[in-house]
C-alpha positions in Angstrom: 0.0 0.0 0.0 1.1 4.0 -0.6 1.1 5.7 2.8 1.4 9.5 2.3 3.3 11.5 5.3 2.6 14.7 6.7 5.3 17.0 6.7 5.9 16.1 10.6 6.2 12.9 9.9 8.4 13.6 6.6 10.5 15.9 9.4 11.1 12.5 11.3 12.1 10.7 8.6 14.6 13.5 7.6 16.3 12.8 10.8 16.5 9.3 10.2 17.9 10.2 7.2 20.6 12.5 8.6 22.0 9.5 11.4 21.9 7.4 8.1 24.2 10.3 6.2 26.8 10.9 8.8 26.7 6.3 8.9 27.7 6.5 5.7 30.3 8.7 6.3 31.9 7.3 8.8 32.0 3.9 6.9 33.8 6.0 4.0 36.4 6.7 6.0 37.6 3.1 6.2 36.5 1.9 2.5 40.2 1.0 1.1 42.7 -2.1 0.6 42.9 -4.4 2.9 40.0 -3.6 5.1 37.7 -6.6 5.9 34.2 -5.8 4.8 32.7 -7.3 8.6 34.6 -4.7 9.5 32.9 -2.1 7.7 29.5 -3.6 8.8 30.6 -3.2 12.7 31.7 0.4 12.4 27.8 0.8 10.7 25.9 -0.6 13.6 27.9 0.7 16.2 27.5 4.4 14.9 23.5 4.2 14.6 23.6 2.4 18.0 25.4 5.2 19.5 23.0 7.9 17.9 19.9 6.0 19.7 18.6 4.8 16.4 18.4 1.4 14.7 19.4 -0.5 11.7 16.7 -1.1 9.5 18.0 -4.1 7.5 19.4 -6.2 10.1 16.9 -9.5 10.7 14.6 -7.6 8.0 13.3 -11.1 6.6 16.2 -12.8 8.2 19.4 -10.7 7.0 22.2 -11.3 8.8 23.9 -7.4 8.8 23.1 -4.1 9.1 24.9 -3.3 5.6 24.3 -4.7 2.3 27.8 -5.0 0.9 27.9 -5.8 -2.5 31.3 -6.3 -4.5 32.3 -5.9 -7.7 29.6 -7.5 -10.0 27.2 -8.3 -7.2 24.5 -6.1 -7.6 22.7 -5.9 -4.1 22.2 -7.7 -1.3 25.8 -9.2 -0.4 27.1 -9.9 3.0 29.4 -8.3 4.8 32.3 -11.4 5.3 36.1 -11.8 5.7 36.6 -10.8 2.2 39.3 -8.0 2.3 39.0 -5.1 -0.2 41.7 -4.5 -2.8 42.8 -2.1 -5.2 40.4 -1.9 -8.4 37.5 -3.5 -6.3 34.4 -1.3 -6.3 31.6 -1.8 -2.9 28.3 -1.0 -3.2 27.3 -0.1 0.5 23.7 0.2 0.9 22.4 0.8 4.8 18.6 1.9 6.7 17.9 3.4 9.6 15.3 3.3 11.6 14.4 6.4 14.0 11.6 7.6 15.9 9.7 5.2 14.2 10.3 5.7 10.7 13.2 4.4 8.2 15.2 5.5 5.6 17.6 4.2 3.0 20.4 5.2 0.5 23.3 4.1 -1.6 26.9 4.6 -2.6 29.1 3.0 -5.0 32.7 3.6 -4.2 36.3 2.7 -5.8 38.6 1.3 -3.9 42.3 2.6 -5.1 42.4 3.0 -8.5 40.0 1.3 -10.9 39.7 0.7 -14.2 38.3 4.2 -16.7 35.3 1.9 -17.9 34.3 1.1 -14.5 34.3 4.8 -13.2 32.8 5.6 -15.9 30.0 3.4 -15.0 30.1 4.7 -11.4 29.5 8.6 -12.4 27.0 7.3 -14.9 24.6 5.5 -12.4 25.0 7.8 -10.3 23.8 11.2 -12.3 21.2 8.6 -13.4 19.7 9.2 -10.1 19.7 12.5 -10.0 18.5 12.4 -13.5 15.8 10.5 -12.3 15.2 12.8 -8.9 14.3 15.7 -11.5 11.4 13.6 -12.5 10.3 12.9 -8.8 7.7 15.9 -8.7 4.0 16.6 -7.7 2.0 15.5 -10.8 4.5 13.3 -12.5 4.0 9.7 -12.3 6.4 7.3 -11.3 6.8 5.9 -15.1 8.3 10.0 -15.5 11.3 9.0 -13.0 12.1 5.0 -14.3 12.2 6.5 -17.6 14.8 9.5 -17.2 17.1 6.9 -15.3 16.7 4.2 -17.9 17.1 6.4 -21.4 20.2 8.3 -19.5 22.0 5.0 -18.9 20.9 3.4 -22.5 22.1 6.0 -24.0 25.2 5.4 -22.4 25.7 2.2 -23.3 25.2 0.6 -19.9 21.9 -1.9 -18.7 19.5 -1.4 -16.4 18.6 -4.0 -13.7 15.0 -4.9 -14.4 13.9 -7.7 -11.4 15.1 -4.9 -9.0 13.4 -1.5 -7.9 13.2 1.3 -5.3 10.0 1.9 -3.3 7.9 3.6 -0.8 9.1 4.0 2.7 8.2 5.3 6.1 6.9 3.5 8.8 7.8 0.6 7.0 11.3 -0.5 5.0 9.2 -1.4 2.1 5.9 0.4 1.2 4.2 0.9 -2.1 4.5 2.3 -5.2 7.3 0.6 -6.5 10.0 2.5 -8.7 11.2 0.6 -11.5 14.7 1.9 -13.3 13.1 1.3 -16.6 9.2 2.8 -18.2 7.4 4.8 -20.4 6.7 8.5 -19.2 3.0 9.1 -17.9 2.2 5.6 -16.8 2.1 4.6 -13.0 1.3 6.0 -10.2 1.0 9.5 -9.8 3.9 11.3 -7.4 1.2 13.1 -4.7 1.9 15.3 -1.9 3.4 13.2 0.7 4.9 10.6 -1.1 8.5 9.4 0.2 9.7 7.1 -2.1 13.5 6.2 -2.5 15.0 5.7 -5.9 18.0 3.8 -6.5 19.6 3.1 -10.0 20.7 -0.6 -10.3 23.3 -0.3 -13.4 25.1 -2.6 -15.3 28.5 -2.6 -17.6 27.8 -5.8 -19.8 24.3 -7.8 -19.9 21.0 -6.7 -17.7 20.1 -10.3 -16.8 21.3 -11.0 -13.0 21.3 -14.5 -10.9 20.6 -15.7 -7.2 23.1 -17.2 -5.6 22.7 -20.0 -3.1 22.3 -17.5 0.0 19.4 -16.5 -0.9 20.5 -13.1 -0.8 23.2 -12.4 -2.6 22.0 -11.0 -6.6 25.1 -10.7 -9.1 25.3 -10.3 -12.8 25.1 -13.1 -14.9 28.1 -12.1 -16.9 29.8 -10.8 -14.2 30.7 -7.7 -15.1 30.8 -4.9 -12.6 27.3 -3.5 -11.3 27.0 0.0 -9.6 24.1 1.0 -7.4 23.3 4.9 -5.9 20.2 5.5 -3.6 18.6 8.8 -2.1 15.3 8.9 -0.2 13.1 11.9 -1.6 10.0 13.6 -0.7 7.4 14.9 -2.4 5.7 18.6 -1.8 3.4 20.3 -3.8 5.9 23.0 -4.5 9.2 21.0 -4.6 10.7 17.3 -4.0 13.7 17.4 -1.3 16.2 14.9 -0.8 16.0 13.5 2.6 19.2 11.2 2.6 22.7 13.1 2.5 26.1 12.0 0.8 27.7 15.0 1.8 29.5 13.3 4.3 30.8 10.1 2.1 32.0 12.8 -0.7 34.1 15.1 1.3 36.1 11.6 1.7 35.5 9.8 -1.9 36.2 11.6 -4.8 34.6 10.1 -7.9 
């Protein structure tokens, strides 16, 4: 079901949003070589613990962590593990919290050292996909306005969207309707109303669209195994304007892209 917020209630999401932000940050600061990815997943949960909020994705159906750490050309949904990060690598980290009763959720792809031109390029293409796709999120629009801007910018790129995989409403819940496809034709879907928080969050690939389960349960990768990127921001919609609840200020004044 669509559940649409007052603007108190969009206020207490914003916070969430914020503790999320400055999680992400501190994360950023240990994203390099050699640095176990459990690692990266304690210094999460101990920050939101420590700022009197929750993390939204540990036990959420059973999952193990409260990051989703996804590797190289894994698209969402890894583990955190022993695995140890290495030059060329790229780590998708994507990480809720859950505050004064409402969640929030966002995304960040990051290098780690230096990686290959093709696979940046696919990193600052997924990610100005969402914001390409943020433009879109207004009062009026329909969600088929936003899957659509994301989808012809990253065609048109040469890269592949991730079709079995979408963003969502959010609030009370981690997952609340409508869902927000990467891909569509403009003017179908629901309609973006006042109150609507929805977050959007470009899945992209370099090679093939078509993605595969592995045994976990969990983990999603691509088929081909080329490298996958993945950005997220939670956004709100006003009559007047759409703001952007979730922050990556803090992850970009340590990751350059």
């Amino acid at each position: 079901m669509i559940f649409y917020k007052t603007e108190e209630e969009i206020e207490l999401i914003r916070e969430s949003a914020q503790i999320l932000g400055k999680a992400h940050g501190e994360v950023a600061k240990h994203v390099k070589a050699g640095v176990k990815t459990k690692d990266l997943d304690k210094i999460a949960e101990e920050f939101i613990a420590d700022h009197g909020a929750k993390a939204s994705f540990k036990g959420y159906n059973g999952f193990p962590a409260t990051l989703c750490i996804s590797t190289n050309e894994v698209v969402v949904h890894g583990f955190p593990s022993e695995y140890e990060l290495k030059d060329g690598d790229i780590i998708s980290i994507d990480c809720g919290v859950f505050y004064k009763g409402f969640h929030s959720d966002s995304a960040y792809t990051y290098p780690v050292g230096e990686i290959s031109p093709e696979t940046l390029s696919l990193l600052k293409a997924t990610k100005e996909s969402l914001y390409k796709g943020i433009e879109e999120a207004k009062f009026g629009n329909r969600i088929g306005d936003v899957a659509y801007a994301v989808q012809k910018y990253v065609e048109d790129r040469g890269y592949t969207v991730v079709r079995e995989l979408v963003g969502h409403g959010l609030g009370r819940s981690l997952h609340e309707g409508p869902e927000v496809p990467n891909y569509g034709k403009r003017g179908r879907g629901p309609k973006l109303n006042e109150g609507l928080v929805i977050a959007i969050e470009p899945m992209v690939n370099l090679g093939t669209r078509n993605i595969v389960q592995e045994s976990d349960g969990w983990t999603i990768r691509t088929r081909d195994r080329q490298p996958s990127a993945h950005y997220e921001h939670t956004v709100a919609i006003f009559k007047d304007r759409t703001e952007i609840l979730t922050t990556h200020k803090y992850i970009e004044e340590v990751v350059k892209l």
